[in-house]
C-alpha positions as CSV (number, residue, x, y, z in Angstrom):
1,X,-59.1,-7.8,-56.4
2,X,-58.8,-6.1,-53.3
3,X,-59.0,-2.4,-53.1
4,X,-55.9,-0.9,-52.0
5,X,-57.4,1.2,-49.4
6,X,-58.2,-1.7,-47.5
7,X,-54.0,-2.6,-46.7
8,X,-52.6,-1.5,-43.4
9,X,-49.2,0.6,-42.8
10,X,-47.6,-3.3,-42.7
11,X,-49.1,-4.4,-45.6
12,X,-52.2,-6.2,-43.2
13,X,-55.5,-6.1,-45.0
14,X,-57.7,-4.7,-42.7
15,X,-60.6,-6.6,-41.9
16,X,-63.1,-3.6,-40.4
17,X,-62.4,-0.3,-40.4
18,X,-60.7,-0.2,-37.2
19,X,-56.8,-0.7,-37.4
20,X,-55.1,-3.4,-35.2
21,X,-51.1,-3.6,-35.2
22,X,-49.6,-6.8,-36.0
23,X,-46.6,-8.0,-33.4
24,X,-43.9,-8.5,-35.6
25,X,-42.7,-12.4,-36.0
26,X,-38.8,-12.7,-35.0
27,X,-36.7,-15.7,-35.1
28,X,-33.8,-16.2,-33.0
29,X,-31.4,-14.3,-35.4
30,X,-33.9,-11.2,-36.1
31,X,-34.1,-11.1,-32.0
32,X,-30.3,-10.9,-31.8
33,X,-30.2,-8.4,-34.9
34,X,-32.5,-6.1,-32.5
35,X,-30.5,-6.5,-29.5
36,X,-27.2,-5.7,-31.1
37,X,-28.7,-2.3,-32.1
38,X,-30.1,-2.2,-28.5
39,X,-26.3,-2.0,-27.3
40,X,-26.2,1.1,-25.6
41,X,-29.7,0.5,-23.9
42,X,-28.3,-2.5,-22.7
43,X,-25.1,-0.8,-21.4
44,X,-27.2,1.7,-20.3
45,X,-29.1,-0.6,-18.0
46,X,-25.6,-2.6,-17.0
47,X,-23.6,-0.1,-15.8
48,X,-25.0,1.3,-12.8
49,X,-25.6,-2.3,-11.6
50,X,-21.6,-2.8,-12.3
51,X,-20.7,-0.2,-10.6
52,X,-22.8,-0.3,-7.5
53,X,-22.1,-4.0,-7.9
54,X,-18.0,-3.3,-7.9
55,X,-17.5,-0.5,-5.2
56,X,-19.7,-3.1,-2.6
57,X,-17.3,-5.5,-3.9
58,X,-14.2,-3.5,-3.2
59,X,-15.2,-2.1,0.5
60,X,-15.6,-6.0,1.8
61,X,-13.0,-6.3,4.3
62,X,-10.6,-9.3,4.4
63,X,-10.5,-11.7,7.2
64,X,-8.5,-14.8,8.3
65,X,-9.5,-17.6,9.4
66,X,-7.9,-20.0,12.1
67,X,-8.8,-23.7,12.2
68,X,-7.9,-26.3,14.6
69,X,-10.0,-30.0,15.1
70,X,-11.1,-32.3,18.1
71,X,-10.5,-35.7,17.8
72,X,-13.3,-37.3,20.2
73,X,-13.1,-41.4,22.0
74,X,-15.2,-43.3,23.9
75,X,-13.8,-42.4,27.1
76,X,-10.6,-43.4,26.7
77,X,-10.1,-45.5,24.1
78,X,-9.0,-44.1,21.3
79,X,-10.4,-45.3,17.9
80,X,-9.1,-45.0,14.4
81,X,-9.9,-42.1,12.3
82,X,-12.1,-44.2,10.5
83,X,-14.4,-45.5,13.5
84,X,-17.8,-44.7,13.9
85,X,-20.6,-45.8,15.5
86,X,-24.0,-44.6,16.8
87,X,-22.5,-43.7,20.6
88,X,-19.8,-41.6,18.7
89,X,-21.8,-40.0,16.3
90,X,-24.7,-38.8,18.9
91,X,-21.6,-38.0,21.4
92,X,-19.8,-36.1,18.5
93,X,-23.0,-34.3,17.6
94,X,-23.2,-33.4,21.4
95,X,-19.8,-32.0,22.0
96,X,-20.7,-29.9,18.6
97,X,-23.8,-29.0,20.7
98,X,-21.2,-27.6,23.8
99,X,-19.2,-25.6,21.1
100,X,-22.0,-23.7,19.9
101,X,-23.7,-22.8,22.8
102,X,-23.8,-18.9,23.8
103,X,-21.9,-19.0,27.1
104,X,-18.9,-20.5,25.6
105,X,-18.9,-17.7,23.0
106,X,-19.7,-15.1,26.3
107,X,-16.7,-16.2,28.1
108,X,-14.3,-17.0,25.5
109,X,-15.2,-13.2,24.6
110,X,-14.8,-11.8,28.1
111,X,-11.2,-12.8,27.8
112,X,-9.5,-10.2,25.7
113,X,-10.8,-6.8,26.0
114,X,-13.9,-5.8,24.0
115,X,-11.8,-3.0,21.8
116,X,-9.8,-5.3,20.6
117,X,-12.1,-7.7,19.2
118,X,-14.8,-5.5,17.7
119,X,-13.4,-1.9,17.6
120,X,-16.2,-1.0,16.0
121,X,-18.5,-1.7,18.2
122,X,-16.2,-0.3,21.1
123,X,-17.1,3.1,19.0
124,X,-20.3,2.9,19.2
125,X,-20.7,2.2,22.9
126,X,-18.7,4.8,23.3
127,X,-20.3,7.4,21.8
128,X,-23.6,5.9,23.4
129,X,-21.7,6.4,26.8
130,X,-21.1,9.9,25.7
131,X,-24.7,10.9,24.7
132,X,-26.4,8.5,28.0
133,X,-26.1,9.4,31.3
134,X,-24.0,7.4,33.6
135,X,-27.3,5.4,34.9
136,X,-27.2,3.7,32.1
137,X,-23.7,3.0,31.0
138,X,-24.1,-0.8,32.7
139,X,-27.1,-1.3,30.2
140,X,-25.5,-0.5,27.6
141,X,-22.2,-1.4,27.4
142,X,-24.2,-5.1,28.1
143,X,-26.2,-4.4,25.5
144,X,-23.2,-3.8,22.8
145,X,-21.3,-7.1,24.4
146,X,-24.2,-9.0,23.4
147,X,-23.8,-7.5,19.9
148,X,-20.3,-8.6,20.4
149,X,-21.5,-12.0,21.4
150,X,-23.7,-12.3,18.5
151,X,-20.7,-11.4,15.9
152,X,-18.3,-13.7,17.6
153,X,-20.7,-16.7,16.8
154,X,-21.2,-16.2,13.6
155,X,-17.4,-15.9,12.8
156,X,-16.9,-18.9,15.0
157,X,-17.9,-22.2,12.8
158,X,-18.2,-25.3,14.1
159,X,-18.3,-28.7,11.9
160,X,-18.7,-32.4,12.4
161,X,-18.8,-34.4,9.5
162,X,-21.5,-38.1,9.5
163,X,-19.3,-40.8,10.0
164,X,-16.5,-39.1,11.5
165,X,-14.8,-38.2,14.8
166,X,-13.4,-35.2,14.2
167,X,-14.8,-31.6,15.1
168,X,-13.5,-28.7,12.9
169,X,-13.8,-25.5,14.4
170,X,-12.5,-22.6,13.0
171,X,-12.7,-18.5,13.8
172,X,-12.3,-15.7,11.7
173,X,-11.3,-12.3,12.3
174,X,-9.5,-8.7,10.8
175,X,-6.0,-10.0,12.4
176,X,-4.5,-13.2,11.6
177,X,-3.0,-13.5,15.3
178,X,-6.2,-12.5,17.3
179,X,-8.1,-15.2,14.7
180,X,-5.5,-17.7,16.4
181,X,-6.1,-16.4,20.0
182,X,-9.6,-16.8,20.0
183,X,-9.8,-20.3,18.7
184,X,-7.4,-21.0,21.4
185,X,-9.3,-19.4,24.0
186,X,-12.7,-20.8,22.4
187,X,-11.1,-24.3,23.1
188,X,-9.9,-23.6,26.6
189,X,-13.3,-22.6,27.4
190,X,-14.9,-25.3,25.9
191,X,-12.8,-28.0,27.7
192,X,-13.7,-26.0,31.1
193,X,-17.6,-26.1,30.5
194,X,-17.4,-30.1,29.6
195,X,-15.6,-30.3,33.2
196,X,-18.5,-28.5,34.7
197,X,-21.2,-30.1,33.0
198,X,-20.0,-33.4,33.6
199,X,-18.1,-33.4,36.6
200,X,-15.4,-35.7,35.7
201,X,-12.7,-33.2,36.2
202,X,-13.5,-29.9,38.1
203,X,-11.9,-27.2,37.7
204,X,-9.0,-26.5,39.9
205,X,-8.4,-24.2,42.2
206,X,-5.8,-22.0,40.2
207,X,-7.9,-22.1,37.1
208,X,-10.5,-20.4,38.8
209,X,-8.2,-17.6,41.0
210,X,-7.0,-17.2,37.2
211,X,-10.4,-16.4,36.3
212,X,-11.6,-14.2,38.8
213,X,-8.0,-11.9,38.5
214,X,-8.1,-12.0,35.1
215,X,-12.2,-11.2,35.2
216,X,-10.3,-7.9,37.5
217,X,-7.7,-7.1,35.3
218,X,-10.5,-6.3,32.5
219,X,-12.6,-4.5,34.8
220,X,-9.7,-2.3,35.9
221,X,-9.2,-2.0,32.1
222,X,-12.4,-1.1,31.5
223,X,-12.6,1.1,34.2
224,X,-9.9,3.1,32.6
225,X,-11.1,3.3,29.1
226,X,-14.3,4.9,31.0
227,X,-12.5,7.8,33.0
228,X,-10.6,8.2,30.1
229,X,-13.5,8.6,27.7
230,X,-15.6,10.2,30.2
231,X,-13.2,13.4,30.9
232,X,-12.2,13.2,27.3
233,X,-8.9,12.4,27.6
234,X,-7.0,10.0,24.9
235,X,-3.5,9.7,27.0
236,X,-3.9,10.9,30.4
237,X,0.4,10.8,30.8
238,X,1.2,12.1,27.8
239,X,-1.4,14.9,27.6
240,X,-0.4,16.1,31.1
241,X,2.9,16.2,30.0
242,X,2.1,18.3,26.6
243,X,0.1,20.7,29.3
244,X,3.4,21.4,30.7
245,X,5.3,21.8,28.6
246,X,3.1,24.3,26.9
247,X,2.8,26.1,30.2
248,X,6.9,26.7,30.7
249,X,6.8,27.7,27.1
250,X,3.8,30.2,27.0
251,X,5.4,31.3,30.6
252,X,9.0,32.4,29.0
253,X,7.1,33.9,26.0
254,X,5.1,36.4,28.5
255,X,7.9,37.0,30.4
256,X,9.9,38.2,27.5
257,X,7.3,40.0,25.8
258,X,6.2,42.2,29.3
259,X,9.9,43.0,29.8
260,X,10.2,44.3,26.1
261,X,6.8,46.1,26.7
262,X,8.4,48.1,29.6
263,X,11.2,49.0,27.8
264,X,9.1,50.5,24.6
265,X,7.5,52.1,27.4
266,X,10.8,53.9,28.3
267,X,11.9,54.4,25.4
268,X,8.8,55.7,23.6
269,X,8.8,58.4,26.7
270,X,12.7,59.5,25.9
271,X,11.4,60.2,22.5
272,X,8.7,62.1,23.2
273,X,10.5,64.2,25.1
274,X,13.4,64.8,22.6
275,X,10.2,65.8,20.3
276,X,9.6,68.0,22.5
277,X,12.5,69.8,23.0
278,X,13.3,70.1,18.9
279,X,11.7,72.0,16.6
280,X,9.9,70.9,13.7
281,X,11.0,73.7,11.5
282,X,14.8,75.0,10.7
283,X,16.5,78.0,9.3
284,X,17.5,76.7,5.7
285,X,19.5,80.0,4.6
286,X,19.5,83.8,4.7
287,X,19.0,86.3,1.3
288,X,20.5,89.8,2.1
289,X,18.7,92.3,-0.3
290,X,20.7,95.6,1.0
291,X,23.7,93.8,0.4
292,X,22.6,92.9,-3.2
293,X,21.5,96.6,-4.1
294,X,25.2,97.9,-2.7
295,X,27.3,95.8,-4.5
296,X,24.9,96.7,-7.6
297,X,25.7,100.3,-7.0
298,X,29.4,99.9,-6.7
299,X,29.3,98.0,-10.0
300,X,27.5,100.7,-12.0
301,X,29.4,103.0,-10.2
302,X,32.7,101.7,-11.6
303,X,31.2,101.2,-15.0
304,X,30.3,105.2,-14.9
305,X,34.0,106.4,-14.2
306,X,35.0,104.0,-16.7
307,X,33.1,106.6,-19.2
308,X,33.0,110.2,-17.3
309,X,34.6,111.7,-14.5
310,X,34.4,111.9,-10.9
311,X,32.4,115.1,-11.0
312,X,29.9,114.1,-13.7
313,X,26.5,114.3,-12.7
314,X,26.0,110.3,-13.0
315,X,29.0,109.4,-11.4
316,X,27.4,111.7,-8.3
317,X,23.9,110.3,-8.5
318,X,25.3,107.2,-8.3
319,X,27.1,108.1,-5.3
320,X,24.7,109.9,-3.4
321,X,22.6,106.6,-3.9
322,X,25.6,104.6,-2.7
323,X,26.1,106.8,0.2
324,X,22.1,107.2,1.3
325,X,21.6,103.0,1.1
326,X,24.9,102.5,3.7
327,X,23.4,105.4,5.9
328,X,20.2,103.3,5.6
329,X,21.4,99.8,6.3
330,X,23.5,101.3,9.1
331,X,20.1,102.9,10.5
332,X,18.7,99.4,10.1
333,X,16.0,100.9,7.6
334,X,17.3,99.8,4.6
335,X,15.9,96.4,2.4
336,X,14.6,93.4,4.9
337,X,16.5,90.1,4.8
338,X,14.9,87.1,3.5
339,X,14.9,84.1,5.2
340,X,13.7,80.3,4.0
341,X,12.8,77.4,6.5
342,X,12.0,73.6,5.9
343,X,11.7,70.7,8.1
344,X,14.0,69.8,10.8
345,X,15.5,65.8,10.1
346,X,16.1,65.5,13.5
347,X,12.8,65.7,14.4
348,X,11.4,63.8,11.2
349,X,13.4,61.0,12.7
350,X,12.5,61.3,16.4
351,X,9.0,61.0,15.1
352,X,9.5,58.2,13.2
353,X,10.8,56.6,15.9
354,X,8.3,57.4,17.9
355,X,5.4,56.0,15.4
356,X,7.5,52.5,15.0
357,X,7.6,52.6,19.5
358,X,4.1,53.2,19.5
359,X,2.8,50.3,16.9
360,X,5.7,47.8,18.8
361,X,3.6,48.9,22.1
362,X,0.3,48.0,20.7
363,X,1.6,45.3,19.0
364,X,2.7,44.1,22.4
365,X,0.0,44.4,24.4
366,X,-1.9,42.1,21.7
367,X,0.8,39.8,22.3
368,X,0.3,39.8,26.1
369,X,-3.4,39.5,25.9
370,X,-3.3,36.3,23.8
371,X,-0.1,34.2,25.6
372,X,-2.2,35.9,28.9
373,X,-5.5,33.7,28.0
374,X,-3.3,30.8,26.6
375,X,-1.6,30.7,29.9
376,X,-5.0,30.8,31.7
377,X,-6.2,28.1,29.4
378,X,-3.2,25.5,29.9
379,X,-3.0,26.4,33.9
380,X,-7.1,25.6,34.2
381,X,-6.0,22.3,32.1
382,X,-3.4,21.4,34.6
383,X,-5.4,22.0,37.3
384,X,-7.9,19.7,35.7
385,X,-5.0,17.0,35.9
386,X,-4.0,17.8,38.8
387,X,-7.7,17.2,40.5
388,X,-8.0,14.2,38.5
389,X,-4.4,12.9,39.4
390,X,-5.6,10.8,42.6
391,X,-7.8,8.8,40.9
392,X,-6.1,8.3,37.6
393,X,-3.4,6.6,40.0
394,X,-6.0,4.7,41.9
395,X,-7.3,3.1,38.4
396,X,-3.3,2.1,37.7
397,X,-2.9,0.8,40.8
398,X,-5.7,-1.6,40.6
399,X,-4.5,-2.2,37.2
400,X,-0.8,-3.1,38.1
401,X,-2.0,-5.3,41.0
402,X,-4.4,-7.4,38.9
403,X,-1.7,-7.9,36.5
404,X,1.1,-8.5,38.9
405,X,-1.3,-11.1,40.7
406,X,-1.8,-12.2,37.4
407,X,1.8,-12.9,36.8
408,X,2.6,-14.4,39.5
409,X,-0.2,-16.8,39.6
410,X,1.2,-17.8,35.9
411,X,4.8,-18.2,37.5
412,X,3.2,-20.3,40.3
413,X,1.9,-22.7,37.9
414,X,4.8,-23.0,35.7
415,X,7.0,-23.6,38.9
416,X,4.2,-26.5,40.0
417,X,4.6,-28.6,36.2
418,X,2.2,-26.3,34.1
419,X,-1.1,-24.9,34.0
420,X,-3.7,-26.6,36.4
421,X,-6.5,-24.6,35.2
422,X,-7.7,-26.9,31.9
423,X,-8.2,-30.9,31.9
424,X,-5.8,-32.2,30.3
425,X,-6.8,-33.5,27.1
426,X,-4.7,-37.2,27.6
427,X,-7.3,-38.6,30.0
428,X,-10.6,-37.1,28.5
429,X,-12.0,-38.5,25.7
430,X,-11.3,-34.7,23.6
431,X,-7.9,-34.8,22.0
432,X,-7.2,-31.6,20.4
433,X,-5.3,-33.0,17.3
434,X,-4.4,-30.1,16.0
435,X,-4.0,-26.4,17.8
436,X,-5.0,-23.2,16.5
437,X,-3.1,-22.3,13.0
438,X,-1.4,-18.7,12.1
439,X,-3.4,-18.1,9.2
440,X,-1.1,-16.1,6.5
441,X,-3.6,-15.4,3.7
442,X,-7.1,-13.8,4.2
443,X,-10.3,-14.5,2.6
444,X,-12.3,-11.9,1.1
445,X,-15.6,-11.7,-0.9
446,X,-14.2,-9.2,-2.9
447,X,-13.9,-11.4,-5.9
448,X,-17.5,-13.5,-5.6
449,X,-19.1,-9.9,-4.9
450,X,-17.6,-8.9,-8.3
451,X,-18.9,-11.9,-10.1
452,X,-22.2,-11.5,-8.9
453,X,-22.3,-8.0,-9.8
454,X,-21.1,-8.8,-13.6
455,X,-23.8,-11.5,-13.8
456,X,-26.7,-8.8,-12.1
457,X,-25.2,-6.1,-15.0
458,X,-25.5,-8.9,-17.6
459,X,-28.8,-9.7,-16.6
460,X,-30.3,-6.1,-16.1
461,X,-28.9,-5.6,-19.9
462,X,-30.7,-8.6,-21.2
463,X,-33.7,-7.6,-19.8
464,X,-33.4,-3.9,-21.3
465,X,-32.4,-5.3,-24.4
466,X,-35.6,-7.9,-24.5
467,X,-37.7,-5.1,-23.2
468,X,-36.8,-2.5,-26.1
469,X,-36.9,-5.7,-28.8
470,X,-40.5,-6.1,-27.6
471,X,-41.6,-2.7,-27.8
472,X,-40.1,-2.2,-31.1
473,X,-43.1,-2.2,-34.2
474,X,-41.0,-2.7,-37.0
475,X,-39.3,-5.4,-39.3
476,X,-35.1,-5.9,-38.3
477,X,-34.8,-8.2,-41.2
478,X,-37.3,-8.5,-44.9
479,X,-37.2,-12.2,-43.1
480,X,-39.2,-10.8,-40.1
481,X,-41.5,-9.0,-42.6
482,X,-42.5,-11.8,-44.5
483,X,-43.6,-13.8,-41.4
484,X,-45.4,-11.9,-40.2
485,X,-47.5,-10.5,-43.5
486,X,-47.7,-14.0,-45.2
487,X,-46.1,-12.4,-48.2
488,X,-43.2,-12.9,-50.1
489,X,-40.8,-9.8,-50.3
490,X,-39.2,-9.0,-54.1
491,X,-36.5,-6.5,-52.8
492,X,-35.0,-4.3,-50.0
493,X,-33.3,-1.0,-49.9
494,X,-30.8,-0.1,-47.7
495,X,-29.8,3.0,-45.7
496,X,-28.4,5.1,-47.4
């Protein structure tokens, strides 16, 4: 019998004296037993993943996408949509070719203005304009319509399926209606460069004054959006008018506020002088002693010759003190008079006045000081217009005449049967079978993005949850135990 010194903590005989761990055995229901009371590892491990997962999900922007097709013949035959052959197919492939090329996406891009398309990137330039000097503006604003280029092509897709003559092409973009002009213009381009390349119908004459005004128009346009971002101005109209304004306001304000300060002035000086003249201190009343003791006198007097008689020797005391106090007061030596004095209200009041005058005046000249820099500050800014005005109005003008030139070259045409600038799509062999769609719902990754970002959170708690299960050393079930020991197990005990 084996000693029982020789069993391991799991119930292992040990075969030396050094103690190796045995890897628990765990069948598929043990291994979920371990992962349910791995939970809140696992949801641990999931949740950053979701959430990172979710917020990318919810900041992907939603864009629309306009689709139109090219239906494309052997010259001018025009086959069934189920035709195909091996000149088609290599001629469809080439046209494909044409659409994808990078000077069809430059000059379908050099139509609208660069803002509109990628504001973004309009930013950016910007603020490279801002930080560059003016050397180097040409540089980079090529630099960012490459950049602009580059995004363009890979929003505009371009399909042609084996075995048929059709070309997809669609375009997306932020605005459903710029989606649809850019398709449009994409197409227009593309049926110009085809009459280039192969010479069977060159551009006319009008197509290419069109071109060149409308290649003037955006440089006058871009020519403002530089003054205007140069000198820092959003709305060079507007903000002279706001200047203006501000300056006939801040002009009636000073006014007003010298005028009142001249008459504080005045006013502060009147009081002063009424301070002047009045005296702080008045006369409240007058006590008259000598007058006091005589009456006294005569009072005890009459008391005494209610008791004795005229000749009495009290009844003549009293007397001779009557008659010594009138010879007194009428030799102006008798008792002095006493007088009490307080405040004079007039003069509390003048001073008052003067103390609210006085903080008016400095509050004034505060005033003044501030509406006299504001003033300063909106005429400097006016001047700044005005010095700026001549070419401001230059820039318009070049502006209005590009796109009066431009109208009238469009009114031209219209008067003449319609535009002359494209071939017309009945005698090539391109038929655009169907123009650029409206699109009225976008397309977002929002929801694949969130999908992803669930499975990722799934899988980063599995792999927690597998990762803890495998580190763990002990038994999950008496199942496990007897697996791995070889040994049968009588009981278990519970927590309690």
């Amino acid at each position: 019998m084996t000693d029982s010194a020789d069993w391991g903590p799991r119930g292992v005989v040990q075969a030396d004296a050094g103690y190796v761990p045995v890897r628990p055995r765990l069948s598929m229901s043990d291994f979920l037993v371990q992962l349910w009371r791995s939970k809140w590892t696992m949801i641990l491990a999931a949740l950053p993943v979701l959430a990172v997962g979710l917020l990318l999900a919810l900041q992907m922007p939603t864009q629309f996408e306009s689709r139109s097709s090219l239906y494309v013949t052997a010259g001018d035959e025009v086959r069934t949509a189920g035709a195909s052959g091996l000149g088609i197919q290599e001629q469809v492939q080439g046209e494909a070719q044409i659409l994808r090329t990078r000077l069809v996406a430059e000059r379908t891009l050099s139509r609208f203005p660069f803002s509109r398309i990628f504001p973004d990137l309009m930013k950016a330039q910007e603020r490279a304009n801002r930080q560059a000097p003016s050397s180097q503006r040409d540089a980079i604003e090529r630099v960012y319509f490459q950049q602009g280029v580059d995004a363009f092509r890979r929003s505009f897709s371009v399909e042609a399926a084996p075995g048929s003559n059709v070309i997809q092409l669609a375009v997306r973009h932020d605005d459903p209606g710029t989606a649809a002009e850019l398709l449009n213009a994409a197409m227009a381009v593309y049926l110009q460069r085809r009459a280039e390349l192969f010479g069977n119908r060159p551009v006319s004459e009008a197509g290419a004054e069109r071109k060149r005004i409308e290649g003037d128009l955006l440089a006058a346009q871009d020519a403002i959006r530089a003054f205007l971002s140069t000198h820092s101005i959003r709305d060079f109209a507007s903000e002279r008018s706001t200047a203006q304004g501000l300056h006939a306001v801040i002009s009636g304000e000073l006014s007003a506020s010298q005028a009142r300060q001249k008459a504080v002035a005045a006013e502060l000086a009147r009081t002063r002088r009424q301070l002047g003249d009045t005296s702080a201190q008045q006369d409240l009343y007058i006590e008259d002693t000598g007058a006091l003791r005589l009456r006294e006198l005569e009072s005890q007097r009459s008391e005494a010759l209610a008791t004795y008689t005229p000749e009495s020797r009290r009844v003549q005391a009293i007397e001779r003190q009557i008659a010594d106090l009138r010879a007194a007061i009428e030799a102006g030596e008798g008792p002095a008079e006493t007088v009490r004095r307080g405040p004079n209200p007039t003069y509390q009041s003048l001073e008052a006045s003067r103390f609210a005058l006085e903080a008016e005046r400095d509050a004034l000249a505060q005033q003044i000081a501030e509406l006299t820099r504001q003033f300063e500050a909106v005429e400097e800014k006016l001047n700044r217009f005005t010095g700026l005005e001549p070419e401001w109005t230059a820039l318009l003008r070049d502006r209005d005449l590009a796109e009066a030139s431009l109208r009238a070259l469009g009114t031209h045409g219209q008067q003449q049967g319609g535009s002359q600038d494209l071939p017309a799509p009945s005698a090539d062999s391109i038929k655009i079978t169907e123009p650029a769609t409206l699109p009225l719902r976008g397309q977002s990754l929002k929801l694949p993005f969130a999908m992803l970002a669930t499975f990722l959170a799934a899988l980063a708690a599995l792999i927690a949850g597998t990762l803890r299960v495998r580190s763990m050393r002990g038994f999950p079930t008496a199942g496990a135990l007897q697996r791995t020991t070889h040994m049968p197990v009588l009981a278990t005990v519970g927590r309690a």
